[in-house]
N, C-alpha and C positions, 0 to 999 in steps of 0.2 A: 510584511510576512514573506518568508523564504517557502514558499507554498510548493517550488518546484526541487526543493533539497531536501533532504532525507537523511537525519544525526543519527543511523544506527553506526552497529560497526564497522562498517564501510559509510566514509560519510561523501554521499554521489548528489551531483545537480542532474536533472535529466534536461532536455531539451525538443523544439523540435514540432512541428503541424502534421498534421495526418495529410496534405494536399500540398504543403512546403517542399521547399528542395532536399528535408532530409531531416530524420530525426536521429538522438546521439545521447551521450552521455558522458559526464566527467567521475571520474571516480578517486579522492583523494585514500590519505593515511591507508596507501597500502602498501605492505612490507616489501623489500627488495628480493632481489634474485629469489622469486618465489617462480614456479613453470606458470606462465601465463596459459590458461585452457580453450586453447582454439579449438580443438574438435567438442568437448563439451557445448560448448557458445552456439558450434553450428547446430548441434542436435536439437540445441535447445530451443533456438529459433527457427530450425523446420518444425517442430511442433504448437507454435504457434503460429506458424502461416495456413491460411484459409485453403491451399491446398488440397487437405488432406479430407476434406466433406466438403459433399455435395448439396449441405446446407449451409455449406459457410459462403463468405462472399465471393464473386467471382474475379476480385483483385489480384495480382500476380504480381506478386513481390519477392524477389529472390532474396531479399532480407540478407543481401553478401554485405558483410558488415570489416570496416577500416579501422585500423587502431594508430592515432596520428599521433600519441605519444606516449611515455610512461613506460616504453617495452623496448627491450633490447634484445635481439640473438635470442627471442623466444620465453625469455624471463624480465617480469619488472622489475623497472631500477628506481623503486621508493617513491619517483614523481609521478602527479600526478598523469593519470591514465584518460585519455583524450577518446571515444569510440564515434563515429560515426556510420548510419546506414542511410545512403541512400534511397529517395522515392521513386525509381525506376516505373513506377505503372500508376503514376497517380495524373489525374482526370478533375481538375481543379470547374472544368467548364460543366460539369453533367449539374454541379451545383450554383451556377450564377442564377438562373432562375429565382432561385432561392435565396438573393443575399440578402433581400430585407421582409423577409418573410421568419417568424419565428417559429423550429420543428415543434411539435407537439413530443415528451416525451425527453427532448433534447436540453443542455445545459445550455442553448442562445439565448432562453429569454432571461434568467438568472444571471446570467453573468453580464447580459447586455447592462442589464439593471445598475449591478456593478462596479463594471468599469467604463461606462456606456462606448464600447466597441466588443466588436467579436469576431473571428474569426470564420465566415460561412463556408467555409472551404471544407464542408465535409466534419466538420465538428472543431476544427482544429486542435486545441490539446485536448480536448475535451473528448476523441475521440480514442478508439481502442489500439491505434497504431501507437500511441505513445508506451504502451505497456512492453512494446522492445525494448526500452533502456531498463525496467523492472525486471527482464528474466534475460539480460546481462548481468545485470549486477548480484541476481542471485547464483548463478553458477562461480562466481568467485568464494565460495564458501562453502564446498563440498567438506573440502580438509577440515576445518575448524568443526563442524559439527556432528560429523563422524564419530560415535557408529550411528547415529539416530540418522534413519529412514522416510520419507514424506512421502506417501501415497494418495490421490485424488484422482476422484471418480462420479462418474451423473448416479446419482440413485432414484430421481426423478426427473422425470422431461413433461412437462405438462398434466396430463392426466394417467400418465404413464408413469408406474412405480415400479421396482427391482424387486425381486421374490426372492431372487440366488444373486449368490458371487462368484464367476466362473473367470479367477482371474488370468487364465488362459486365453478366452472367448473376447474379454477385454483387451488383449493385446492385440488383437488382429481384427478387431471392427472400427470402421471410422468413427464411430462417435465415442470409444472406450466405454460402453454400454455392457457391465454384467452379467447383465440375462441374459442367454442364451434365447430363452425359453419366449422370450415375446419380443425378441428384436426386431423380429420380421414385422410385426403386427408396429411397432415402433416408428420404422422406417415411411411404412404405407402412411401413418399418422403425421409425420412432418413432412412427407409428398405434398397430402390434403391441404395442410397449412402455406406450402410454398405456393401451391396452385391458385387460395387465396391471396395471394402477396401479403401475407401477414407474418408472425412470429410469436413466438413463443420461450416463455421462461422454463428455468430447471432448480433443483438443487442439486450441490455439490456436497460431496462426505472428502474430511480428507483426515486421513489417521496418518498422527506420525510414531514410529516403531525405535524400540533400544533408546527409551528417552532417561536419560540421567535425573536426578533425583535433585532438589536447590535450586532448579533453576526460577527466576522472576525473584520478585519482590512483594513485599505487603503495601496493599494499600492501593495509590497511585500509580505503580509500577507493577502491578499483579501482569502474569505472564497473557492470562487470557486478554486481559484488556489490550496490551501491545499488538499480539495476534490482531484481534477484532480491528483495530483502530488501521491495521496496516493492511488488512485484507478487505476492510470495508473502504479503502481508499482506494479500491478498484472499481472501475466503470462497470457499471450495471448492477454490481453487487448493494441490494440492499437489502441484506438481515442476515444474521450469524449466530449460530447456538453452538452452546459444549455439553459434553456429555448426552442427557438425557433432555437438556434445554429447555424449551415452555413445555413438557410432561411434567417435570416436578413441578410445576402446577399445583398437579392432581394425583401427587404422591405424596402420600404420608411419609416425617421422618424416620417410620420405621424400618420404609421402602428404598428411600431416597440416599438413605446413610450409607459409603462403602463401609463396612464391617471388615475388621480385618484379624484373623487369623495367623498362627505361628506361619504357616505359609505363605503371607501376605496377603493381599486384597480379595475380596470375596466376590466382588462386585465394582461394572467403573460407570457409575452411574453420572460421577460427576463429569465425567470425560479427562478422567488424567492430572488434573488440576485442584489443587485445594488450598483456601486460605491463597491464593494467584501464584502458586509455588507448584512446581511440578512436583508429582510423587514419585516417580519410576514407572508407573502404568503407561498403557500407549493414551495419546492427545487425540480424543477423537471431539469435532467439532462440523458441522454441516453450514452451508452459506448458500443463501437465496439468491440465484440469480435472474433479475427480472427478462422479460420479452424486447430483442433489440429495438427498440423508437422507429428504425426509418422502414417504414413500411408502406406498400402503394394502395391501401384501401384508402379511401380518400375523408381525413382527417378537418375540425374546424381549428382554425389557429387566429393572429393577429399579426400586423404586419409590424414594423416597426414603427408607422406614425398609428400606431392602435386600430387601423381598418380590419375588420372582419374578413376574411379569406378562406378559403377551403383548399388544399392541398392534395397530391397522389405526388407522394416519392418515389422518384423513379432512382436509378442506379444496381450500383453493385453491393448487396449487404446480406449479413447472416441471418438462418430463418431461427439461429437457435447459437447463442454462445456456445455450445458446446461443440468438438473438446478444446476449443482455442483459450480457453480461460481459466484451462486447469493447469497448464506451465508458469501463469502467469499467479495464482495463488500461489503452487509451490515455491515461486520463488521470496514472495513478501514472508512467507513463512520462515523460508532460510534466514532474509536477514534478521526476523526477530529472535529466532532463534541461536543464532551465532552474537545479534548484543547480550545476549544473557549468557551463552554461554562463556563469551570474554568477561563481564563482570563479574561472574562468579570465579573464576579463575582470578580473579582480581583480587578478591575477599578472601578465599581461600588462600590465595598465595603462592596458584600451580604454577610451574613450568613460565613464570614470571623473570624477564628479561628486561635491563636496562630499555629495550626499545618500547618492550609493550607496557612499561610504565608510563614512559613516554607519551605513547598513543593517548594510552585514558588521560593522562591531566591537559593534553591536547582538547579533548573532545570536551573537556570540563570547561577548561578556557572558552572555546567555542559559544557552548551555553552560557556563559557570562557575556560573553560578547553579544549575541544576539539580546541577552536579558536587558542588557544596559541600551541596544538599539530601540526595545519599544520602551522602556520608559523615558526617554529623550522625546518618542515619537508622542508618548502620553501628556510629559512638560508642555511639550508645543503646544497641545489640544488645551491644557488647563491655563496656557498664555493666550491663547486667543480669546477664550472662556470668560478670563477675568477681563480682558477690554472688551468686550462688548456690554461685560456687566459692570464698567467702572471700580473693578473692584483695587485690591491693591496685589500688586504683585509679591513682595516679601511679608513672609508671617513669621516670625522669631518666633511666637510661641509653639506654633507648628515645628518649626526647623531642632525646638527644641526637643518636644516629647519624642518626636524620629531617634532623634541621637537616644536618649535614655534610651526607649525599648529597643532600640539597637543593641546597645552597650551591654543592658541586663539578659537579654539572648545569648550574644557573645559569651559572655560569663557562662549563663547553663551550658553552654556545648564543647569549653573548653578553647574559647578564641579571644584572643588580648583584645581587650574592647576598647583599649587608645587607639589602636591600629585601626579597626574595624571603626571607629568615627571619625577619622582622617580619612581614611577611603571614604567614607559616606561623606563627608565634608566637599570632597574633590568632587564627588557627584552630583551633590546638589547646587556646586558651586556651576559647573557647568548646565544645568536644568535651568537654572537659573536665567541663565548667557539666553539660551533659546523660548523665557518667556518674555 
């Protein structure tokens, strides 16, 4: 599994440990002489450095980030795009204590389980630094999904709820905190908590604005599910609602239903989305971000030969995601939202250029490629399968009914089904090789 690559419309490998010599990113199929956005890039990642609050970590990272290839005289030249940011402040020792200790909270024992090694150095990928090369990649996508707007913000920090939106008051407090009206009282509250060495969860609201109407897909490709899949594949985030979310629940479809009028929608209860199709409404969706793991009240865990241990994490760490992990939604949100909005211009047929057809059967190819990697990787498992179970490795009558319901496919959707069991013939013919 390509676990560290990412097929939206920019298709990017990220790289890189939170305690390594440096995290980075490749970014292919991106158009030429397009203005590469070095001043967006830097905004983008002063805003997610821990800097900017006094609950974030006390790491100091200048996050001055290299572009080692792909760019010329200030514009891409079509190849791929090389980023690197060095770890100028990273403290690999504060964590050897802990290398065979597993955190409470943290992805080591999971993944030890997995690939039985892991990275103790502070999380390694598993940690929030790698989320630099996620809000690189999304500032490359301003242009394409213009005019739509992405706004994100806490409307909850623990016990702490938002009453008002004073989005004024929000630009100029470090935690981009709404309320005016109980910041203060706020603040004193994650003091309490820091004082503890402990931490604390939030949720995030993040509405996006001027959203065009077609965008996603039915089905399997519904827009929200993209959204969800690509913002729940951020650290710490676990849970995500639209609209109105687990309330309709406990609303009636009388309540629940946007009704819509000669003037359009009455109501956006669904949050923007319906049938996984954007309507025109603004995208309003909230996302649960849990309480950071590394915290110094002292925790039971296991070690790595399963001995019983008790822990007090010590170091540099946030008492509160927030706001470092709102640059970092916005930017998973871009890329879903710039694969949709190129597909649609696909279907549609907008402002459609020899290159950007290009692109997409590129990205199709792609997906074949990978498709035929795991079922090679499947063959292997079903050859090893049948020697241990003495079985027989070819089954004609199998190889048989494949090709028919191949063929009779083929047929419904309009694709020459000789063609299409010669290709399947060549695949099976190699599956084959590797059982």
């Amino acid at each position: 599994m390509r676990s560290n690559f990412l097929q939206k419309y920019l298709g990017f490998t990220c790289f890189g440990e939170s305690h390594g010599d440096a995290v980075g990113i490749v970014i292919e199929d991106v158009k030429p002489n397009i203005e590469f956005p070095y001043e967006q890039i830097k905004e983008a990642l002063r805003k997610r450095r821990p800097a900017h609050s006094v609950y974030s970590s006390s790491r100091r990272e200048l996050d001055e980030f290299y572009v080692l290839s792909g760019v010329f005289e200030g514009r891409t030249t079509g190849m791929p795009i090389c980023i690197v940011v060095y770890n100028t402040d990273k403290r690999p020792e504060d964590y050897y204590a802990l290398r065979d200790i597993f955190r409470p909270g943290h992805a080591e024992y999971s993944w030890y389980q997995k690939f039985k090694i892991y990275d103790w150095r502070g999380g390694g990928r598993a940690s929030g630094r790698e989320t630099i090369s996620r809000v690189i990649a999304g500032e490359m996508l301003d242009e394409l999904i213009k005019p739509m707007d992405i706004y994100s913000y806490p409307v909850r920090i623990g016990s702490f709820e938002i009453k008002t939106i004073n989005r004024e008051f929000m630009a100029d407090n470090q935690l981009k905190w709404p309320d005016s009206e109980n910041y203060d009282a706020l603040c004193a509250y994650l003091d309490s908590i820091k004082s503890e060495k402990d931490s604390i969860g939030a949720i995030v609201q993040c509405e996006i604005k001027h959203v065009r109407s077609g965008l996603g897909d039915p089905v399997f490709e519904k827009l929200e599910a993209n959204i969800a899949k690509a913002v729940m594949s951020i650290g710490g985030v676990k849970g995500i609602e639209f609209g109105n979310g687990f309330q309709l629940a406990y609303m009636k479809g009388s309540e629940s239903n946007d009704q819509i009028s000669k003037d359009g929608f009455e109501s956006n209860h669904q949050g923007g989305i319906s049938g996984g199709v954007s309507n025109s409404q603004d995208i309003l969706f909230r996302v649960a971000v849990k309480a950071v793991p590394s915290i110094g009240k002292r925790q039971k865990t296991i070690d790595i030969q399963g001995n019983e241990k008790e822990i007090e994490i010590e170091g540099r760490h946030d008492v509160c995601l927030i706001p470092r992990i709102l640059p970092v939604i916005e930017a998973m949100v871009k890329l879903c939202l710039a694969d949709a909005v190129a597909y649609q211009n696909l279907i549609e047929e907008k402002s459609m250029n020899l290159l950007d057809y290009r692109e997409a059967i590129d990205k199709i190819d792609e997906d074949i490629l990978i498709a035929l990697y795991r079922r090679m990787k499947i063959s292997e498992a079903i050859g090893r399968y049948k020697t241990e179970n003495h079985l027989d490795v070819f089954n004609s009558e199998r190889e048989t009914q494949l090709f028919d319901n191949l063929c009779k496919k083929a047929d419904m959707i309009g694709l020459d089904s000789l063609f299409v069991k010669q290709l399947w013939e060549g695949i099976v013919d190699e599956s084959k090789k590797r059982q």
